[in-house]
C-alpha positions, 0 to 999 in steps of 0.5 A, a space after each residue: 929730595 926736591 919737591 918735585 921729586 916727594 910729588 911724584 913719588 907721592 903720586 906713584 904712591 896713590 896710583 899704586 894703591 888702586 883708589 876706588 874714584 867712585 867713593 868720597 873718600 877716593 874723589 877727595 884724595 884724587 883732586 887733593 893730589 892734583 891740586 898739590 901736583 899745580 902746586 908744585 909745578 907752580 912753586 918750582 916756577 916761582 923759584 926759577 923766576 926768584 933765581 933769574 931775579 936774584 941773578 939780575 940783581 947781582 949783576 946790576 949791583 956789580 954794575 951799579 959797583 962799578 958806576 959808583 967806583 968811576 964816579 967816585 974815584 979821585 980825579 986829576 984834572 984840577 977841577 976841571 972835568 965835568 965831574 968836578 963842577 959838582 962842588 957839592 960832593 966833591 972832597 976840598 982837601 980839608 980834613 972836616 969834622 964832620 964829612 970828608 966831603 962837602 955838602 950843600 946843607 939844604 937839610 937846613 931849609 925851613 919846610 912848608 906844607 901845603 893841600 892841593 885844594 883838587 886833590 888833597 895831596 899834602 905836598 911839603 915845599 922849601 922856600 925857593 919853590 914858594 919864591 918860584 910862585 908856583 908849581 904843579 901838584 905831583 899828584 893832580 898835576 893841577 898848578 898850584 899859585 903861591 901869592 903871599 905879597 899881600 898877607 900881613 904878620 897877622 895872617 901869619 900869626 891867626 895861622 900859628 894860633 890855629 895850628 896850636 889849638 889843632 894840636 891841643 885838641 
């Protein structure tokens, strides 16, 4: 039995028993009744909305299927199609140890963490952002300068020191 259906018969239930509506007792059953009837009528429309949804997914996963098997899909054009320039995913013929596929490695890259000074967002960088000299805080969108020509060894060092001693404490 849908839940629509035990309401109604609940209501039928409560009108059938001629419910004195000037006593406590019948006031209270009255509004608990139709606030259980709202109830109802807004999980049933909960539910329609979760079912459209879940068919929209599945129709974008079966389109997302389909982008991924055309995209994906061993090519025979040399090398020469717009989906080949893309050396970095593309299989070499190569049996690797570690991947059929060739990726560049930037997993490798050394991060560095900086706060916006306006809005105190940490933000983590690579070192060819910082070469870049700046950038602007995703955030705040305030530009950020990276200017670390006339830093010595010794800032370097002074900034590992502290950082250790924040760790101790």
């Amino acid at each position: 039995m849908k839940l629509t259906e035990k309401m109604s018969y609940l209501q039928g239930l409560l009108d059938g028993l001629d419910i004195d509506t000037s006593t406590k007792e019948g006031k209270a059953l009255v509004q608990m009744s139709e606030v259980m009837s709202e109830l109802v009528m807004y999980v049933e429309d909960l539910q329609s909305q979760v079912d459209e949804l879940t068919e929209l997914c599945d129709i974008l996963d079966e389109d997302l299927g389909q982008v991924e098997d055309d995209f994906y899909e061993d090519c025979d054009c040399s090398g020469d199609c717009d989906s080949c320039d893309e050396e970095d995913w593309r299989d070499d013929g190569e049996d690797d140890e570690d991947d059929d596929y060739d990726f560049d490695d930037d997993d490798d890259d050394e991060l560095y963490e900086i706060t916006c000074p306006t809005c105190g967002d940490t933000i983590l960088l690579d070192e060819g952002m910082i070469d870049e000299g700046s950038i602007n805080c995703p955030n705040c969108n305030e530009l950020l300068e990276f200017d670390y020509d006339d830093l010595t060894i010794e800032d370097f060092e002074g900034e590992a020191e502290e950082a250790a001693e924040e760790d101790k404490e």
